[in-house]
TIMIKOL-14761 format. One record per atom (N, C-alpha, C, O): residue number from 1; residue in one letter; atom name; y, x negated, z negated. Coordinates in steps of 0.02 Angstrom, whole numbers, plus 50000, padded with zeros to 5 digits. Example, Ala and Ser with C-alpha at 12.3 -4.5 7.8 and 13.67 -1.06 7.14 Angstrom:
REM TIMIKOL-14761
resi,resn,name,v,u,w
1,a,N,49716,49340,49610
1,a,CA,49775,49385,49610
1,a,C,49835,49340,49610
1,a,O,49834,49288,49577
2,s,N,49888,49358,49646
2,s,CA,49947,49316,49643
2,s,C,50002,49355,49606
2,s,O,50057,49330,49598
END
This chain:
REM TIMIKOL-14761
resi,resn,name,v,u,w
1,x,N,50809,50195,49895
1,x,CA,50741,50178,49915
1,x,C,50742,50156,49988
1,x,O,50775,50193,50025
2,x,N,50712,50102,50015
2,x,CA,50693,50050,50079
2,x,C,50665,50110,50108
2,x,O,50628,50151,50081
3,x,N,50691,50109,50177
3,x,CA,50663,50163,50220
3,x,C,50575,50119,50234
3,x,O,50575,50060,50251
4,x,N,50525,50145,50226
4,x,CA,50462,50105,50240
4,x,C,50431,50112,50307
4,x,O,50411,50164,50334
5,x,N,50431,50041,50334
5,x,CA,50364,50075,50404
5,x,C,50306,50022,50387
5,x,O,50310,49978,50344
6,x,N,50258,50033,50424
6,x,CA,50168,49993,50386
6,x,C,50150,49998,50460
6,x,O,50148,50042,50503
7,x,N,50141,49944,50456
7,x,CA,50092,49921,50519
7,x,C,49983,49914,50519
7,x,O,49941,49905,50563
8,x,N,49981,49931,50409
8,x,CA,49918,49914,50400
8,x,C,49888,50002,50431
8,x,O,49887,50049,50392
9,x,N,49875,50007,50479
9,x,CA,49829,50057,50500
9,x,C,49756,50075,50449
9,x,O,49736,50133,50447
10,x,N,49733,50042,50425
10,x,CA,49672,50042,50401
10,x,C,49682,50068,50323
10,x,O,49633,50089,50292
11,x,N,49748,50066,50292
11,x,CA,49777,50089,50227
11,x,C,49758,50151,50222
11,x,O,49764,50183,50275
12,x,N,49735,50184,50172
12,x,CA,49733,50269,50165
12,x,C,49795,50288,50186
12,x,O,49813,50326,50231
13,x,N,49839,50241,50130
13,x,CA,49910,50297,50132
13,x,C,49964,50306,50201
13,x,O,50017,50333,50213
14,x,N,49922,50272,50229
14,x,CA,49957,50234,50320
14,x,C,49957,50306,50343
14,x,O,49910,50341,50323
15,x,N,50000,50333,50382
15,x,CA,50004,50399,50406
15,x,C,50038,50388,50488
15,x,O,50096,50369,50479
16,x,N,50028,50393,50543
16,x,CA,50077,50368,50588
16,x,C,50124,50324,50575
16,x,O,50182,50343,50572
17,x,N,50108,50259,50564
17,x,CA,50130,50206,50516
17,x,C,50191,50219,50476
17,x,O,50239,50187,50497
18,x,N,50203,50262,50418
18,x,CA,50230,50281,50376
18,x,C,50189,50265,50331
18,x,O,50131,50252,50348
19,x,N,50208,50262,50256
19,x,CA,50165,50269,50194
19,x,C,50172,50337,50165
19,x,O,50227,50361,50152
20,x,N,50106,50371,50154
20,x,CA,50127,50429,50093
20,x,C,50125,50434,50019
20,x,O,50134,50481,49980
21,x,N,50099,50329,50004
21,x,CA,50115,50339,49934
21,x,C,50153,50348,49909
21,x,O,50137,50340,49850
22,x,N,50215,50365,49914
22,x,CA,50286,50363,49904
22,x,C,50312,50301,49849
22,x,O,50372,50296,49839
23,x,N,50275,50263,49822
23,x,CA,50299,50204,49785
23,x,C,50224,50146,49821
23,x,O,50167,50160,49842
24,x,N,50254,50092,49815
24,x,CA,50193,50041,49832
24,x,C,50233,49988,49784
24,x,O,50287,49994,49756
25,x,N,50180,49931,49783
25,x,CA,50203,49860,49740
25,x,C,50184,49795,49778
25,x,O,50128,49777,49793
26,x,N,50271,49749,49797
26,x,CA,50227,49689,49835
26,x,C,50247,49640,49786
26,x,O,50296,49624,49753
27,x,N,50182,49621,49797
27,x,CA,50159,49560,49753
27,x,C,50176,49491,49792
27,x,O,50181,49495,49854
28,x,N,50184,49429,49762
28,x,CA,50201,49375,49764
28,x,C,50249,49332,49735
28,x,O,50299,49313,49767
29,x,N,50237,49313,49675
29,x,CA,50261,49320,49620
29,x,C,50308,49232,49633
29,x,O,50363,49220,49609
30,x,N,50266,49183,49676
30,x,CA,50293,49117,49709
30,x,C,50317,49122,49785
30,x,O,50338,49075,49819
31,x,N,50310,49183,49804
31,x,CA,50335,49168,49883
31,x,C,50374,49144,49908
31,x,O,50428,49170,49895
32,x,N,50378,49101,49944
32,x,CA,50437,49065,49976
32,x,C,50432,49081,50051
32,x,O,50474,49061,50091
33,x,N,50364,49129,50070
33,x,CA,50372,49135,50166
33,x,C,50343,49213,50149
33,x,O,50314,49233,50099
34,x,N,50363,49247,50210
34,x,CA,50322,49329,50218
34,x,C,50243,49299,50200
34,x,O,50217,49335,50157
35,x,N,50211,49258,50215
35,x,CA,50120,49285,50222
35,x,C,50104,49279,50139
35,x,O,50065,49318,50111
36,x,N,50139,49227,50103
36,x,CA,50150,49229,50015
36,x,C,50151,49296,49994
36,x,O,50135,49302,49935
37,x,N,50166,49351,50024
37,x,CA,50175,49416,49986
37,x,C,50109,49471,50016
37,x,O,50062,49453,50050
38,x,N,50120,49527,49995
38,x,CA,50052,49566,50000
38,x,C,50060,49642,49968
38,x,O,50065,49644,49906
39,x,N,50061,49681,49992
39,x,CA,50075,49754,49959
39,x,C,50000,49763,49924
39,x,O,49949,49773,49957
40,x,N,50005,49757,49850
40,x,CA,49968,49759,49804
40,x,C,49914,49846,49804
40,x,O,49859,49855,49777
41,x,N,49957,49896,49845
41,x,CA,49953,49964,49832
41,x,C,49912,49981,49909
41,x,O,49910,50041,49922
42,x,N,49883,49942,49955
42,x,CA,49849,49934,49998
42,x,C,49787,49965,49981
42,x,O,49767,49939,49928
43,x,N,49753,50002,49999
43,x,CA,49685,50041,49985
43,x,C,49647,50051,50042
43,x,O,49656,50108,50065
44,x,N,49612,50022,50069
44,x,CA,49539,50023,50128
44,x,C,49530,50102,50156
44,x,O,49497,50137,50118
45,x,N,49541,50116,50180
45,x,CA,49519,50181,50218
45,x,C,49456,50169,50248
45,x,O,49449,50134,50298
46,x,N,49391,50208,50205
46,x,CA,49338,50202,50194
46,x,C,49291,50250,50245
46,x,O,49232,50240,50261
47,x,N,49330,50298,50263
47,x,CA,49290,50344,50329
47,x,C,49304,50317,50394
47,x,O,49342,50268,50399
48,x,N,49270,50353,50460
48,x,CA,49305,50324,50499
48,x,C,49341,50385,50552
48,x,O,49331,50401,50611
49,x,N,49386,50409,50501
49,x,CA,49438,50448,50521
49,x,C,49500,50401,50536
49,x,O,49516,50357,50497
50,x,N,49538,50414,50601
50,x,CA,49599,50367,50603
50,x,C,49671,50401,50597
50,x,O,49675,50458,50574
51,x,N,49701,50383,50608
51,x,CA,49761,50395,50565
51,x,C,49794,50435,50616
51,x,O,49797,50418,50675
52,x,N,49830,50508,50584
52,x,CA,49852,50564,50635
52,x,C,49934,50546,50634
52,x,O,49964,50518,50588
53,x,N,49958,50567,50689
53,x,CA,50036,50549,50721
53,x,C,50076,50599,50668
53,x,O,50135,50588,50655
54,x,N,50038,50656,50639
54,x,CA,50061,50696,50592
54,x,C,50107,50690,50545
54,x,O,50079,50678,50491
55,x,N,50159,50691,50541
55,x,CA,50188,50658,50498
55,x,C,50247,50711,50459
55,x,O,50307,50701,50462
56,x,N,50223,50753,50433
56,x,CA,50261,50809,50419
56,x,C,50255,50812,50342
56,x,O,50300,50842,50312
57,x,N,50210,50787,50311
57,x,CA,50204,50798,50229
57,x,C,50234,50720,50217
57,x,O,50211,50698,50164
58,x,N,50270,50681,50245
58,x,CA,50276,50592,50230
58,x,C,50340,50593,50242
58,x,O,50379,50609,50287
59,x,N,50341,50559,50159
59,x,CA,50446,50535,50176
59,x,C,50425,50471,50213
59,x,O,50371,50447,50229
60,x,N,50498,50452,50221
60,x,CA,50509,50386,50261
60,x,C,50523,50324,50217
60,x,O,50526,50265,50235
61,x,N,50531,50352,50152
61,x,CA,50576,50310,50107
61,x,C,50525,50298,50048
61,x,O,50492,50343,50023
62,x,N,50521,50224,50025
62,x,CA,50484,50233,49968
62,x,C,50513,50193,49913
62,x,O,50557,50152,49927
63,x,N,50492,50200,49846
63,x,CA,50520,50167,49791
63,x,C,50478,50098,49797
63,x,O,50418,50106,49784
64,x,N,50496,50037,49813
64,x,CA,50448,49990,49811
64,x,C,50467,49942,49729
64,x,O,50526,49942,49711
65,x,N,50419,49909,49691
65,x,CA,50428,49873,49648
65,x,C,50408,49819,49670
65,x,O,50356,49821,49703
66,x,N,50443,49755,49660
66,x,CA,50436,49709,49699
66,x,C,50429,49661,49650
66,x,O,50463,49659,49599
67,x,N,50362,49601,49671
67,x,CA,50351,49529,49629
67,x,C,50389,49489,49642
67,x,O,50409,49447,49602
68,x,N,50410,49495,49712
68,x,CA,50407,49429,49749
68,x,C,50511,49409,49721
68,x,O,50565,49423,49748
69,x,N,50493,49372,49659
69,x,CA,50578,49344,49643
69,x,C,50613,49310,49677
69,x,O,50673,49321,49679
70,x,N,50585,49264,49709
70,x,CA,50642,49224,49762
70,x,C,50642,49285,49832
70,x,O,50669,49256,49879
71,x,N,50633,49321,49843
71,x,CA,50654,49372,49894
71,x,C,50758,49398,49882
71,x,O,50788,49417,49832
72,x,N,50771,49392,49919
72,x,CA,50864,49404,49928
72,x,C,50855,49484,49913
72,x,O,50897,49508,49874
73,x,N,50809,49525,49938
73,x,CA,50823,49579,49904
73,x,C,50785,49618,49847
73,x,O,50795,49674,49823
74,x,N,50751,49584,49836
74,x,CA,50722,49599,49740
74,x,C,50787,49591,49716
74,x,O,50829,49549,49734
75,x,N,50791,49651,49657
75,x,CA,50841,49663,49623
75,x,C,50825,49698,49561
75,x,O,50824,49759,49557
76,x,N,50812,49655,49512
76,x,CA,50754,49680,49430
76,x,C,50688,49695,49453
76,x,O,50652,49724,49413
77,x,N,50660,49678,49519
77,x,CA,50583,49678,49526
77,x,C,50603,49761,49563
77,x,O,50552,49794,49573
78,x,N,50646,49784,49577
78,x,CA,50654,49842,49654
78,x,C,50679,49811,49707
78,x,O,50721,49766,49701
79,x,N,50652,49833,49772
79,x,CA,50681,49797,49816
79,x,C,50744,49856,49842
79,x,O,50736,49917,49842
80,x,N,50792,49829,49858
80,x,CA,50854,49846,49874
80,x,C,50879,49831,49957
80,x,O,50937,49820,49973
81,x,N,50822,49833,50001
81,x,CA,50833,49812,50078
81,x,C,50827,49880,50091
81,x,O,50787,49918,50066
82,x,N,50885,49897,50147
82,x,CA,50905,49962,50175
82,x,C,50819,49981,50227
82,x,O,50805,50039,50242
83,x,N,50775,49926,50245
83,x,CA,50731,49952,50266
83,x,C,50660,49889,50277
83,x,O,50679,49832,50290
84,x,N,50628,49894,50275
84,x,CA,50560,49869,50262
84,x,C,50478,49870,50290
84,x,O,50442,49920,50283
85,x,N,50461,49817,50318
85,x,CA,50391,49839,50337
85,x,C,50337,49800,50310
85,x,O,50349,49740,50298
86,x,N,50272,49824,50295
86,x,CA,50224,49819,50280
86,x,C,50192,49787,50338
86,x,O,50174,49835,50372
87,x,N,50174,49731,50370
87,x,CA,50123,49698,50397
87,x,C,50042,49708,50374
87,x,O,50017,49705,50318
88,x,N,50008,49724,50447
88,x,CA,49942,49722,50435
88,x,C,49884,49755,50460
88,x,O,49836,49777,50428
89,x,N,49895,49755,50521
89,x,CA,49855,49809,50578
89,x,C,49790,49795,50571
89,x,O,49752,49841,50586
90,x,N,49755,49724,50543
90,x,CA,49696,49725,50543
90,x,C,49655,49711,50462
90,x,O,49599,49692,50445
91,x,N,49709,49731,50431
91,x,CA,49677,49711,50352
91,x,C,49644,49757,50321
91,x,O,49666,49814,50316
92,x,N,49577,49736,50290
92,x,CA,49535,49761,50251
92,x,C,49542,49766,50162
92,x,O,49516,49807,50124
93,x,N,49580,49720,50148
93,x,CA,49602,49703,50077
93,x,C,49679,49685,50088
93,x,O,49702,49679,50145
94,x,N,49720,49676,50023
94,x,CA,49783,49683,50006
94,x,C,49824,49636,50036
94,x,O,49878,49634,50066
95,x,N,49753,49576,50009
95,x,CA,49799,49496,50041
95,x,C,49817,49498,50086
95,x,O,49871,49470,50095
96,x,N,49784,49535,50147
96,x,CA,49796,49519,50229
96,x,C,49839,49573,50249
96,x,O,49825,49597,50304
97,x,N,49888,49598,50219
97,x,CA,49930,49630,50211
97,x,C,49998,49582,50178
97,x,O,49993,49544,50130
98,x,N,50070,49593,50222
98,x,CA,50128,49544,50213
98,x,C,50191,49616,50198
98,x,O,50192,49677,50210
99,x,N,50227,49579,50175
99,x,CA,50288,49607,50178
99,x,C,50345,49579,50227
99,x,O,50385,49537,50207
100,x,N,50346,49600,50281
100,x,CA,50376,49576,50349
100,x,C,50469,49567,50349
100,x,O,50506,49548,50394
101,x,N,50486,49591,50279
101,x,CA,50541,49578,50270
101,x,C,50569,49525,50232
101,x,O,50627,49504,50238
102,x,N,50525,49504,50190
102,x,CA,50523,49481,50144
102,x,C,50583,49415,50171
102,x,O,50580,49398,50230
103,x,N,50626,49388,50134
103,x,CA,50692,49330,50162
103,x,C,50696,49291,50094
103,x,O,50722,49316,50045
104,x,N,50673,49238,50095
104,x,CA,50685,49181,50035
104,x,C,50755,49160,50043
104,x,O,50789,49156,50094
105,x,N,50776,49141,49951
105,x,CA,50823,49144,49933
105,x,C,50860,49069,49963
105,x,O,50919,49057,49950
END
């Protein structure tokens, strides 16, 4: 599993930019550039509580399933990159959210 860091602050699962969903899904099923892709598993953080440095219940590592086929490290739709980030400090929805690793084939 891709060690994960997330830059989308505004994500529930965003924790001191860690994820605690422990699996997410990036979508982009034609991508040929990072902004083509989009972590599908992105969810609006709806209060306006912000996100604590806390980071003691959050792995680092997550199982990602991946759309995006021309990506070099999709491998059967898992991604297989030793580490990975989530783009998206100001996104409200999924789209405006990237996969910052993302490397066409």
């Amino acid at each position: 599993m891709p060690l994960l860091s997330c830059t989308a602050r505004s994500c529930l699962y965003n924790k001191g930019e860690l994820c605690t969903k422990g699996d997410i899904q990036i979508d982009g099923n034609t991508a040929k550039v990072a902004d083509e892709t989009c972590c599908k598993s992105f969810v609006e953080r709806k209060d306006s509580a912000t996100n604590s440095a806390d980071t003691r219940n959050v792995c680092p590592t997550s199982k990602v399933d991946c759309k995006a086929h021309s990506c070099i490290y999709n491998r059967e739709e898992q991604c297989d990159a030793a580490k990975i980030t989530v783009t998206g400090a100001q996104a409200c929805r999924c789209e405006e959210t990237c996969c910052g690793s993302f490397c066409c084939r």
